[in-house]
C-alpha positions in Angstrom: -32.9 30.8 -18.4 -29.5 30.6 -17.0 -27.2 34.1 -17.4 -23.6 35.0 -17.1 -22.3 36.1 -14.1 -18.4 37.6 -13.6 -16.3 35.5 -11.7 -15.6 36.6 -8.0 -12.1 37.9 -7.8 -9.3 35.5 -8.1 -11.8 32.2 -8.4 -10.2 31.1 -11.9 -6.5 30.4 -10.4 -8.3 28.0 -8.0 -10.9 26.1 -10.1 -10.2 22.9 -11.1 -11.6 22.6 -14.2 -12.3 18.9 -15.6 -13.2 18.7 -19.2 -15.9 16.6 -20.4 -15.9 12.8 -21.3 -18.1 13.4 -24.7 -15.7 15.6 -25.9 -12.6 13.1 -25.9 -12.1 12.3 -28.9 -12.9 15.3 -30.5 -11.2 19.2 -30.6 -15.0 20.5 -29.8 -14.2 20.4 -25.7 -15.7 21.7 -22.9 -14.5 22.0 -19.2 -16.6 22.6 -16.2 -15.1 24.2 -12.6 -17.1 23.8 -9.5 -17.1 27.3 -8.0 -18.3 27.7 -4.0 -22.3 28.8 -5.1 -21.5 27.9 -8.9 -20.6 25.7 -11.7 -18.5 27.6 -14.5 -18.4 26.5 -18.2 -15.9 27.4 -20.6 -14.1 26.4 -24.0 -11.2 24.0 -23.8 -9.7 25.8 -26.8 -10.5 29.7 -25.2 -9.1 29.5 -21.8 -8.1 33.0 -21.8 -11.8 33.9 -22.5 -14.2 34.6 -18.8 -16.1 31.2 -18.7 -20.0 30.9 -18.6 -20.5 31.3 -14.6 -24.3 29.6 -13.7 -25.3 29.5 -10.3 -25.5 25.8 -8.9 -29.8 26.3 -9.2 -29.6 26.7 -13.2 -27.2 24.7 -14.0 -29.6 21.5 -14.6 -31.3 23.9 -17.0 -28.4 25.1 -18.8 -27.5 21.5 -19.4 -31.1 20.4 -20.1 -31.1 23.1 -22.9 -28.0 22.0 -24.5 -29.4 18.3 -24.5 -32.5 19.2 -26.1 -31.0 22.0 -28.8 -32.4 24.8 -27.0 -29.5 26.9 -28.6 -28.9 25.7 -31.3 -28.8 27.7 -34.3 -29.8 26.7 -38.0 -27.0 26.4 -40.2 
């Protein structure tokens, strides 16, 4: 399972963070950064909040969770 890691020191300035094509047309966006031995995650809405920080190896997990509902809560 994928965890949260702090960024290194003065990465955030630097990424270039693209948000994601499913989340056009809606306010429910997410951006990803590629970081030099990671991919960070983050809320288009919270960008004053750390991002998710996966290293490049879990990242096909993370996303495979999120596909399949993995943390998904009931409502």
């Amino acid at each position: 399972m994928p965890t949260s890691h702090n960024l290194p020191s003065g990465q955030p300035g630097d990424a270039a963070w693209r948000k994601s094509t499913y989340s056009a047309a809606h306010n429910e966006c997410v951006e990803i950064a590629d970081l030099p031995n990671a991919i960070a995650v983050r809320d288009s809405k919270s960008v004053s909040h750390q991002p998710l920080v996966l290293p490049r190896s879990s990242f096909t997990d993370f996303i495979t969770g999120c596909r399949t509902g993995h943390w998904d809560t009931p409502d």
